[in-house]
SEVO-30250 format. One record per residue (C-alpha): x, y, z; residue in three letters. Coordinates in steps of 0.25 Angstrom, whole numbers. Layout:
N
X  Y  Z  ALA
...
% end
This chain:
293
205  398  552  UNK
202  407  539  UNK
190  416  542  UNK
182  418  531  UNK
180  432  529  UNK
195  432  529  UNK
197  424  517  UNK
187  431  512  UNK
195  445  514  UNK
207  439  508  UNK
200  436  494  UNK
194  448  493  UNK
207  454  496  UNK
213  444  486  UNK
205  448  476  UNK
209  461  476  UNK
222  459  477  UNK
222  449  463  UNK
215  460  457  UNK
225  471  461  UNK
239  459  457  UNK
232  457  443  UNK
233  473  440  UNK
246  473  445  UNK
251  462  438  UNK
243  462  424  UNK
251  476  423  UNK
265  476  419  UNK
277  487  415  UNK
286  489  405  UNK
296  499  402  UNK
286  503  391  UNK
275  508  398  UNK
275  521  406  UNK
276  523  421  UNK
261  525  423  UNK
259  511  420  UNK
271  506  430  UNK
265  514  441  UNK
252  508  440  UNK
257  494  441  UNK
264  499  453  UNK
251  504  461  UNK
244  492  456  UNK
255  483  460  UNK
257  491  474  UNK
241  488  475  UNK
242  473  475  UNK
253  471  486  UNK
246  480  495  UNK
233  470  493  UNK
243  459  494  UNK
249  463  507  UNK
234  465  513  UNK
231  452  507  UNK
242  445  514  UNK
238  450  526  UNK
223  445  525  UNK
230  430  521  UNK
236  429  536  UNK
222  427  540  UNK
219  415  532  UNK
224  404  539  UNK
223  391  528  UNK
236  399  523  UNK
252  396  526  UNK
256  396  538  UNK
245  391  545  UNK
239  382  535  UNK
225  381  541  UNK
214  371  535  UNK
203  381  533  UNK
191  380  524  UNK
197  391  516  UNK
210  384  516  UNK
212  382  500  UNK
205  397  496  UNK
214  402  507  UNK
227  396  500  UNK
222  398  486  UNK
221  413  490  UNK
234  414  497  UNK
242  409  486  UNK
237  415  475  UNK
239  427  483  UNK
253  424  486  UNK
256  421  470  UNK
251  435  466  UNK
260  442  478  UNK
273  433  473  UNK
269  438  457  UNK
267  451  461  UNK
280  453  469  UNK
287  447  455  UNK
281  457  447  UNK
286  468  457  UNK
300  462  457  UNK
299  461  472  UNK
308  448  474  UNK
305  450  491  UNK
290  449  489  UNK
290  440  480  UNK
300  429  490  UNK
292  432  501  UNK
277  430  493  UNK
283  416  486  UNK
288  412  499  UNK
274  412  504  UNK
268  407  493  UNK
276  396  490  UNK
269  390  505  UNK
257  388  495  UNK
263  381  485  UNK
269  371  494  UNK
264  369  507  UNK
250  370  502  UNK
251  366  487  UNK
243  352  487  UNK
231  359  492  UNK
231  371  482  UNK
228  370  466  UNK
238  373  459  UNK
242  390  456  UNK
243  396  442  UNK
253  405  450  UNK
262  396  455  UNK
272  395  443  UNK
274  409  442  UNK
275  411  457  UNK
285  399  457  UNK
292  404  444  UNK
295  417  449  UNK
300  412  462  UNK
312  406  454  UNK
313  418  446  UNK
317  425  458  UNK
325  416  465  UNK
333  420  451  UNK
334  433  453  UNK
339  432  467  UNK
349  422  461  UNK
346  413  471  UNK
349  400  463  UNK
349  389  474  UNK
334  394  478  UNK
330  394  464  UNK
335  377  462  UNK
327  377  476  UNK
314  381  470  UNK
314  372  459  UNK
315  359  468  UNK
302  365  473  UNK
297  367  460  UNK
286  357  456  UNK
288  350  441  UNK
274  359  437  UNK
279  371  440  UNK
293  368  434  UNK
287  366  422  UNK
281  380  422  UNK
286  392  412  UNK
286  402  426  UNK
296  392  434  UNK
302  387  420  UNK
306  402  418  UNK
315  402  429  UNK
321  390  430  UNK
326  393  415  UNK
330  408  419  UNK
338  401  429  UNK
345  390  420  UNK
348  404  411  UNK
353  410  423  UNK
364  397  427  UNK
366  396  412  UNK
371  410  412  UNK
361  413  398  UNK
358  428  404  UNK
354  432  390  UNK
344  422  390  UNK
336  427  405  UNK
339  442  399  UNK
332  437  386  UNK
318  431  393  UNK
317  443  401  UNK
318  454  390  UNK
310  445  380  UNK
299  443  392  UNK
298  429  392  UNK
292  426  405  UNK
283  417  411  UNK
275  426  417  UNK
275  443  419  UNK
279  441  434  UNK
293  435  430  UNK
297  448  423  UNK
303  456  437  UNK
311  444  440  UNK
314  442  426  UNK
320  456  425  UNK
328  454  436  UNK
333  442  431  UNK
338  446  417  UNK
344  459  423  UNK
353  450  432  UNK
355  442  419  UNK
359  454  411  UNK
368  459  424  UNK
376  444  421  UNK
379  447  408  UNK
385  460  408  UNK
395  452  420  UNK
395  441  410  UNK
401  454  397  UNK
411  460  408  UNK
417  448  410  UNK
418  442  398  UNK
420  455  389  UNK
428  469  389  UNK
418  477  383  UNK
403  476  376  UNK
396  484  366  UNK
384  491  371  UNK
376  482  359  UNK
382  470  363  UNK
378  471  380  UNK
365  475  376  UNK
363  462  367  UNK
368  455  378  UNK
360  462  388  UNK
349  459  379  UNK
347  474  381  UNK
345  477  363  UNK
334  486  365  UNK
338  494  378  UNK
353  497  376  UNK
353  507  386  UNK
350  496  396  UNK
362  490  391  UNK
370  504  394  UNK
364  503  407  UNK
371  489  411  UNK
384  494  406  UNK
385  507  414  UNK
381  498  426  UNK
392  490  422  UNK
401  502  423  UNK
405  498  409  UNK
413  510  400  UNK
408  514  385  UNK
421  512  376  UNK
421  527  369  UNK
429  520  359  UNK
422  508  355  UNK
414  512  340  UNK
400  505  349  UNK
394  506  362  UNK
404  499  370  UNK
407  496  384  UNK
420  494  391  UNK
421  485  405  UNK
430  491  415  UNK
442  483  419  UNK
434  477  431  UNK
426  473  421  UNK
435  466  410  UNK
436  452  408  UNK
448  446  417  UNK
459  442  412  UNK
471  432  416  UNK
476  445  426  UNK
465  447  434  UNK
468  434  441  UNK
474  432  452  UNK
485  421  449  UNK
494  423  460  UNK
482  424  472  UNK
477  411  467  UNK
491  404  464  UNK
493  407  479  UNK
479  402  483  UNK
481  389  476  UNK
495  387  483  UNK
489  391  497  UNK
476  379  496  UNK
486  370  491  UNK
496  371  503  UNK
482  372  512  UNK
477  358  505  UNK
489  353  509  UNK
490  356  524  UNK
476  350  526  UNK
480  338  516  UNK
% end
């Protein structure tokens, strides 16, 4: 049974723990502003996960919450605290780009809005939670989980821009359209500030695909050309980056910037295949059939 000063303590510790998320999360970084403003949003972001983790530890004394389940008088304040808790872990830990965090907070999370769904109202927070669950089931490439999730997914929350965001960025990814997941992350158009880490990471996987996509397909590219492709216009050096990577070779020749792939790198021709190898493992499965026939 929940005693009460123990609730109490949680709410007060909550409390200042909401205080400390809101100024860790209402502060973002660009590459425009200067390092003072970035180390600030580190300390201030560093505050909130140390509340959280003396918080979490406060929670295991109320019992009305998973796994015990105990039918306390407290029970729905209780659940109401713990889940809103757990969505401002799972938000903070996307902002932060920790992907391990985040899994291990949604796992816990997600008890809440199954096992005790019906006897909650409904969360503000759930679709972003939710969204950015199959954001990063994305990024970790991990497509069967991903189909998984949406059988879970209720028609409400299907209908939602934060779970629409995904389920589209992953039609893109199937449809092979990189440009276009390169193109919303660069143009910022996101349901919500929380999806930008994941976001990056996705379009910098995207962008990876389609410089595999030039060296296979092409011998050489202009330094203007990959950058357009890239959708890298404004930052060309960035584009230089990926080439070097690459191991691609600037053409001294060419009149324009231009890069030159290595042989590894060329676009295969009739040569490269082996038409004996596979002549002989034809013939070989054909006299195998055969014996078992």
């Amino acid at each position: 049974m929940t005693r009460a000063e123990d609730l109490a303590s949680a709410q007060n510790s909550f409390k200042e723990f909401k205080k400390a998320f809101e100024r860790a999360t209402t502060t973002t970084t660009t590459g425009d502003e200067n390092a003072i403003m970035q180390q600030e949003q580190q300390q201030q972001t560093s505050g909130a996960l140390n509340l959280l983790e003396n918080l979490k530890v406060a929670l295991t004394h109320l019992t009305a919450l998973p796994p015990l389940f105990e039918q306390t008088k407290s029970k729905k304040e209780e659940l109401l605290l713990a889940r809103e808790l757990l969505e401002m872990s799972v938000i903070l830990c996307a902002r932060r780009d920790d992907e391990m965090s985040f899994e291990r907070n949604f796992a816990q999370l997600r008890s809440y809005y199954e096992d005790v769904r019906e006897e909650l109202p409904p969360s503000k927070n759930e679709s972003i939670c939710w969204g950015l669950n199959l954001l990063r089931l994305l990024m970790q490439n991990r497509i069967g989980s991903f189909h998984a999730e949406l059988e879970l997914t209720s028609s409400e929350l299907l209908a939602n821009a934060c779970v629409k965001y995904s389920i589209e960025l992953e039609q893109r990814l199937m449809d092979g359209a990189y440009n276009k997941i390169v193109e919303e992350s660069v143009n910022g158009e996101i349901p919500d500030e929380s999806f930008k880490p994941f976001a990056n990471r996705m379009s910098k996987t995207a962008r990876d695909e389609i410089v595999n996509c030039i060296e296979k397909s092409a011998s050489e590219i202009t330094l203007k050309n990959l950058a357009r492709l890239l959708i890298l216009d404004h930052d060309k050096n960035e584009a230089m980056k990926y080439a070097m990577e690459r191991g691609w070779m600037l053409d001294d020749g060419a009149i324009e910037e231009t890069f030159v792939f290595s042989d590894e790198q060329a676009v295969p021709s009739s040569k490269d295949i082996p038409s004996n190898e596979m002549i002989s493992r034809a013939l070989l499965y054909s006299r195998e059939l055969e014996r078992i026939v």
